[in-house]
C-alpha positions in Angstrom: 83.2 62.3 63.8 81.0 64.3 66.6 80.2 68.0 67.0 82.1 69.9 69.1 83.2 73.4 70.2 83.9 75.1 66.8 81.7 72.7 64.7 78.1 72.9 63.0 75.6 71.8 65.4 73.2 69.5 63.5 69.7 68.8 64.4 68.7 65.5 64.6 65.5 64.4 61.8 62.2 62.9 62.5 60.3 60.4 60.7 59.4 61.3 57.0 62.0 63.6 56.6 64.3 62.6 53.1 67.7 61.1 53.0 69.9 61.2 50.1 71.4 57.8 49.1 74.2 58.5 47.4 77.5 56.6 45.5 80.2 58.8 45.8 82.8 55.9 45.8 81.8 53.0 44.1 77.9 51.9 43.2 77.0 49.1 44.5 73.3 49.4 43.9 74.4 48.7 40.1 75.9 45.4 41.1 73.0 44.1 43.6 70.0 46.1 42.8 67.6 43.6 45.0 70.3 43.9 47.8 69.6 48.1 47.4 66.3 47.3 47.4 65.7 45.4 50.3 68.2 48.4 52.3 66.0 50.7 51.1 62.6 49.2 52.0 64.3 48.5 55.7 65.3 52.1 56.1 61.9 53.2 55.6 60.3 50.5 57.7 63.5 51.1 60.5 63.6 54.6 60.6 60.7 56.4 59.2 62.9 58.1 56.7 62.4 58.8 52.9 65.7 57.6 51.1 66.2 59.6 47.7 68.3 58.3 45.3 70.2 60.8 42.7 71.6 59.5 39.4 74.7 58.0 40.2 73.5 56.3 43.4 73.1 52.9 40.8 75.5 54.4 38.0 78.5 51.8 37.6 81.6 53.8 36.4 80.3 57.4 37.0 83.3 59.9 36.3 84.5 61.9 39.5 82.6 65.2 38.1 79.5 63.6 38.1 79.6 61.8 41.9 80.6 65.1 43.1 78.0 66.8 41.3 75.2 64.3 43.6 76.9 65.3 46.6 76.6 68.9 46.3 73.2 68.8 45.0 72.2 66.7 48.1 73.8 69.3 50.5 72.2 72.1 48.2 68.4 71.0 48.4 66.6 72.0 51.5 64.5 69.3 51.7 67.0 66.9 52.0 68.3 66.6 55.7 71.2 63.9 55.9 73.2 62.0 53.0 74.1 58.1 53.6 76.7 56.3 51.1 75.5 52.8 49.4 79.0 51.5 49.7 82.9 52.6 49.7 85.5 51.7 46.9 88.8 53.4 45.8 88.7 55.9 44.1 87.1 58.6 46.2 90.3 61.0 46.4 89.4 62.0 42.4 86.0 63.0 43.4 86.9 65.5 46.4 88.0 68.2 44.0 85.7 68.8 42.5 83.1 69.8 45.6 81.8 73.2 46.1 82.5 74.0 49.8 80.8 76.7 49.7 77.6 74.8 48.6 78.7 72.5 51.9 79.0 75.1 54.3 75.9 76.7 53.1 74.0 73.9 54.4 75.5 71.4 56.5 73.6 68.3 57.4 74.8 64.7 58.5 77.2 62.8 56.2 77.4 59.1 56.9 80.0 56.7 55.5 82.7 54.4 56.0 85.8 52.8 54.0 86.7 55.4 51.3 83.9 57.5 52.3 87.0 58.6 54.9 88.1 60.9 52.0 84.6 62.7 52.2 84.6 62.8 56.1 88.2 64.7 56.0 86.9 67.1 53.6 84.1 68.2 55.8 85.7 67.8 59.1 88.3 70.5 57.4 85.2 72.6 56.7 84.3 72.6 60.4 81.3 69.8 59.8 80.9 66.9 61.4 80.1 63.3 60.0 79.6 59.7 61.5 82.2 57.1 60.4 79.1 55.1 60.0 78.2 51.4 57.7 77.0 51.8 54.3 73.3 50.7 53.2 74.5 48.0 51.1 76.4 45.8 53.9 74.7 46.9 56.8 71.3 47.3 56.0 70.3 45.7 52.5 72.4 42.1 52.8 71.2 39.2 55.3 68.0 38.0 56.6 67.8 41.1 59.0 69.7 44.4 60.4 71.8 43.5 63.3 70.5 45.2 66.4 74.5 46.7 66.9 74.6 48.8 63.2 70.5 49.6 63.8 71.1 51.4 67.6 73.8 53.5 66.1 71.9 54.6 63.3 69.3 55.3 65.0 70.9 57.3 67.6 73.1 59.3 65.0 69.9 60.5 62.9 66.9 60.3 64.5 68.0 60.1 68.8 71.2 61.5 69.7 72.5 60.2 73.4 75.6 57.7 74.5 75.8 54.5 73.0 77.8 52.3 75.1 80.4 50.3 73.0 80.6 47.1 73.2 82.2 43.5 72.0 80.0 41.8 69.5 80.1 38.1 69.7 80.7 37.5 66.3 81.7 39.5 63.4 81.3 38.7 59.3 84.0 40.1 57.0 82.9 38.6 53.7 78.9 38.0 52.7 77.0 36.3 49.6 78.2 37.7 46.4 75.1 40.8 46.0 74.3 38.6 42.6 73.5 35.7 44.7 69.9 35.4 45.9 71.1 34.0 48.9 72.7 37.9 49.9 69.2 38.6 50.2 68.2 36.3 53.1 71.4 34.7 54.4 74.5 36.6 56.4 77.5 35.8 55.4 79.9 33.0 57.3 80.4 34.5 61.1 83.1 33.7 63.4 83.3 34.2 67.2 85.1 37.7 68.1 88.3 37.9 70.3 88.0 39.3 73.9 89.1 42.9 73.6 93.0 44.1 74.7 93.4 47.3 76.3 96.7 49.4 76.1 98.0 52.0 78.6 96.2 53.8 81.7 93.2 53.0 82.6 91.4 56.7 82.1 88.7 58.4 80.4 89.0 60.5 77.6 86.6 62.9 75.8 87.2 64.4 72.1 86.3 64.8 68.8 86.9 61.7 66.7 89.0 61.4 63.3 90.6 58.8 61.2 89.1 56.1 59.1 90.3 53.9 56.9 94.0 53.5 57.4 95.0 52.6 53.8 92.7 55.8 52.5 94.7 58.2 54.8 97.5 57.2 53.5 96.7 58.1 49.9 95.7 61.5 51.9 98.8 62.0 53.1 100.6 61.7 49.3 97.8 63.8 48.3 99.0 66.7 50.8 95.1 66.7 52.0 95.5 65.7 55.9 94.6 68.4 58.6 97.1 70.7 60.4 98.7 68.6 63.1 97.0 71.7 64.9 94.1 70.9 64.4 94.0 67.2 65.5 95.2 68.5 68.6 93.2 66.4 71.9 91.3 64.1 69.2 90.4 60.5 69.6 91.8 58.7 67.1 89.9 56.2 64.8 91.6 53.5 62.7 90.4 50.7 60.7 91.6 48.5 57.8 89.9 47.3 54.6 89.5 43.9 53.1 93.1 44.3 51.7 93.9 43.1 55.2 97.4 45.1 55.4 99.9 42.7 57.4 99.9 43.6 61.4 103.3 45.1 60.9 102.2 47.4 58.2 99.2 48.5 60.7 102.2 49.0 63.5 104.2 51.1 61.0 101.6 53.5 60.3 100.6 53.7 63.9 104.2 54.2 64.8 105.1 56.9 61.8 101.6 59.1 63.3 103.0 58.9 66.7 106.8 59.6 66.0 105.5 62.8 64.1 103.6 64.2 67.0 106.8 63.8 69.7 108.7 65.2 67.4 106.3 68.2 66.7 105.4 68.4 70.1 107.9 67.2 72.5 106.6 66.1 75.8 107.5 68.3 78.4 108.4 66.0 80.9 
């Protein structure tokens, strides 16, 4: 999710500036600790920055109180300038009560996350903050014999560079890796398969916008939970969409696509 007209503008960090490395979804450090550890070493070594653990980044079974009391101490202290998530889970909607938004838009910095961290990412795009539907530490950084060069560029330019990344197909993909227990997480990716050519839909045209979305099965527990934004408000946005290893049925994905679309014709007919 990028700045925009109406959203904080965020500096980008420099080496030796701290990150917090928080588990405000599920702790995954306290399942693979040498898989945290090797993320952690790499994110110093990658990026120059100074990750900062609080005490539920490892804490299995944390209640909701206590993961939301990390998050607003990390947006509280000055001297920490962006927060990255370890992991997801499913069972981020319980913590996003009890958040101080005032604490948040007090001091806004970069909020990076992915799968239920979409719950997070609402909250603050509701508070006029922007955040990168970005990896997790613990998958993208800390697992495998090395950080693929596609999850390291983006990092990179969402902290530390800024600019246009161009997007492209990567030749393989890896849904499932070595068990974090496994020593083998540490120095082996996980079974890769070649990546379909990409299919295009509609005119050919470029589009510029915010982003929102996330993970498909997350918004949905959003919408029961009365928490999405004013259709207003996604008004001229670019739509982001992905599913989680419950691998919903393509038809499922189509129903949910179709339902989002229905709504907005019938909210806003087209005029032609």
């Amino acid at each position: 999710m990028s700045s925009s007209a109406g959203f904080a503008a965020l500096p980008k960090l420099v080496p030796g500036y701290r990150v917090a490395i928080l588990s405000p979804a599920f702790a995954a450090p306290g399942i693979g600790p040498e898989v945290h550890e090797q993320a952690m070493r790499r994110l110093r070594e990658l990026t120059g920055l100074i990750p900062v653990e609080f005490p539920t980044t490892r804490q299995l079974d944390a209640s909701p109180q206590a993961r939301a009391a990390d998050v607003n101490a990390a947006f509280a202290d000055p001297g920490i300038r962006a927060i990255l998530t370890t992991v997801g889970g499913d069972d981020q909607i319980t913590v996003i009560p009890h958040l101080d938004a005032e604490i948040v838009r007090a001091s806004p910095k970069p909020f990076l996350g992915y799968s239920d961290n979409t719950n997070l990412l609402n909250w603050l795009f509701g508070l006029g903050i922007p955040g990168y539907y970005g990896g997790s530490t613990q998958v993208h950084l800390g697992a495998g014999p090395g950080v693929d060069d596609v999850h390291l560029r983006s990092l990179r330019a969402a902290l530390l560079e800024g600019g246009e990344i161009e997007l492209t197909r990567t030749p393989e993909s890896e849904d499932f890796g070595h068990d974090w227990r496994d020593p083998r997480a540490l120095v082996e990716f996980g079974a890769r398969e070649a990546t379909e050519e990409w299919v295009w839909s509609g005119p050919e045209r470029i589009v510029e916008g915010r982003t929102w979305g996330g993970c498909l099965e997350v918004l949905d527990q959003l919408a029961l939970a009365d928490r999405l934004p004013p259709l207003g408000e996604l008004e001229g946005i670019v739509l982001l969409l992905e599913t989680s290893e419950l691998e919903p049925p393509a038809d499922w994905v189509k129903r949910w696509a179709h339902a989002a679309a229905v709504d907005r014709a019938v909210r806003r007919p087209d005029p032609n």
